[in-house]
C-alpha positions in Angstrom: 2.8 -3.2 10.0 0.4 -1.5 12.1 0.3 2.3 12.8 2.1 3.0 9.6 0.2 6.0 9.0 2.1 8.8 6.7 5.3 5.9 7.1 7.2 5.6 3.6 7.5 2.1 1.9 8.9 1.0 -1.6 5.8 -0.5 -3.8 5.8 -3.9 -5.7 2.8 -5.2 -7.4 2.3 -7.6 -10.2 -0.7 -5.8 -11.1 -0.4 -5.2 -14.7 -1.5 -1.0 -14.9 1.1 -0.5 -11.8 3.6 -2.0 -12.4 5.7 1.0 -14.0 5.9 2.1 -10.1 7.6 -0.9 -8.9 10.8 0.5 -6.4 9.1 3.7 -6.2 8.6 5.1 -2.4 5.4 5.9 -1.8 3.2 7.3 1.2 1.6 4.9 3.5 -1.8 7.1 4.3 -3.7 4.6 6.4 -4.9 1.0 7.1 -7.7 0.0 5.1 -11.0 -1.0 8.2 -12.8 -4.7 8.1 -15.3 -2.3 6.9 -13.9 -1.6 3.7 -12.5 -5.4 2.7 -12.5 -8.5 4.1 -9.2 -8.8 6.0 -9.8 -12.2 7.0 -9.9 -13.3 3.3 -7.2 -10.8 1.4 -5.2 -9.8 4.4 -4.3 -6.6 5.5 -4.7 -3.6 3.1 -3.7 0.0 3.0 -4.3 3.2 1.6 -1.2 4.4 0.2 0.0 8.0 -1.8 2.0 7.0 -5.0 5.0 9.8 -6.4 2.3 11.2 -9.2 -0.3 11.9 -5.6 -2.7 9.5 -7.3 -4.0 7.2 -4.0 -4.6 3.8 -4.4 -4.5 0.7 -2.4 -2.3 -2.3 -1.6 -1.6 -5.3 -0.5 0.8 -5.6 2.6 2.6 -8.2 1.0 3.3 -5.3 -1.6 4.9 -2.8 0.3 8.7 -2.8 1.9 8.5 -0.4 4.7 11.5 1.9 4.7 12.8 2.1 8.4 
């Protein structure tokens, strides 16, 4: 999943506060850098643009990407 920027993925968490956008598309904005979190330890991370334009961010094991 690298160079997914602005790609379109369908969301899936089990965090608690989003899971009402579960099977939602959203926007893949960007990778998340070594900088930001600890990709060694978590994994890779992105930036991502849910329907409402709120931006949070998510795991990769939480995102389908849509091909």
């Amino acid at each position: 999943m690298n160079n997914l920027r602005m790609k379109k993925a369908y969301f899936n968490t089990t965090q608690i506060d989003l899971v009402k956008y579960n099977n939602n598309i959203v926007n893949i904005k960007r990778a998340l850098t070594a900088s930001e979190i600890d990709i060694e330890d978590v994994g890779p991370m992105y930036e991502i643009i849910l329907p409402n334009g709120k931006q949070i961010e998510a795991f990769k094991d939480e995102l389908t990407l849509i091909k």
